[in-house]
C-alpha positions, 0 to 999 in steps of 0.5 A: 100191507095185505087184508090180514095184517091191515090195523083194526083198532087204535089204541093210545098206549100212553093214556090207555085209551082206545081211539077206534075199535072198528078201523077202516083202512084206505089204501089207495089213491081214490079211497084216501081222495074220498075219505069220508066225503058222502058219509052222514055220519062217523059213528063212535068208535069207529074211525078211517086210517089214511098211512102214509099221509100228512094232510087231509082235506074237508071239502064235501064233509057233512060233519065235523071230525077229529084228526090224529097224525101220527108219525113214522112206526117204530120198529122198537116199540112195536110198530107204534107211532107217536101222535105229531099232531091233534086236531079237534074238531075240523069243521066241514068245508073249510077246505084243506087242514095244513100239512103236518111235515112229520106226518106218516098217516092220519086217523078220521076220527068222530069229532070229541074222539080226542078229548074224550080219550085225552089224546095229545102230541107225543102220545104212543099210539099201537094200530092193530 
């Protein structure tokens, strides 16, 4: 995926409601390694996508997060992903979040992101 075509923003089409308006993406190894470890904060709207992964971990985290998995494109719909699994609130350092065999990339979300925009598994979600 080249700089131009990277997703900047998360949206649940089901709910019509935008989970990140400012998407960081994090392609390589090392970068999905780190993650947000060594961040103090992941401020509102903002979010980090992780494609192509199915579990994260929360070692060295500083704050709570939410996650988001979401499963393969689909190329009928778009390129939009349906969410296989929300996880509220992880805490910071309690290690690694099960994986989640259906899983095609993950969404770092601030923690309360998921309730607020009443995101939940099935939902349709479009990176762009």
């Amino acid at each position: 995926m080249s700089a131009a075509t990277r997703p900047t923003t998360a949206r649940n089409e089901t709910r019509g409601t935008v989970l990140a308006d400012r998407l960081e993406v994090v392609g390589s190894f090392w970068g999905r390694f780190m993650g947000l470890m060594g961040r103090a904060t992941l401020p509102a709207g903002t979010g980090l996508w992780l494609p192509g992964d199915n579990g994260i971990h929360m070692f060295f985290m500083r704050f709570a997060i939410d996650a988001v998995f979401l499963g393969r494109p689909d190329a009928a719909a778009g390129g939009a992903r349906r969410v296989v699994a929300a996880k509220r609130r992880l805490r910071p350092w309690v290690g690694i979040v099960p994986l989640v065999g259906a899983a095609n990339g993950v969404l770092e979300l601030p923690a309360g992101t998921i309730e607020a925009t009443g995101t939940e598994v099935g939902d349709v979600i479009h990176l762009g």
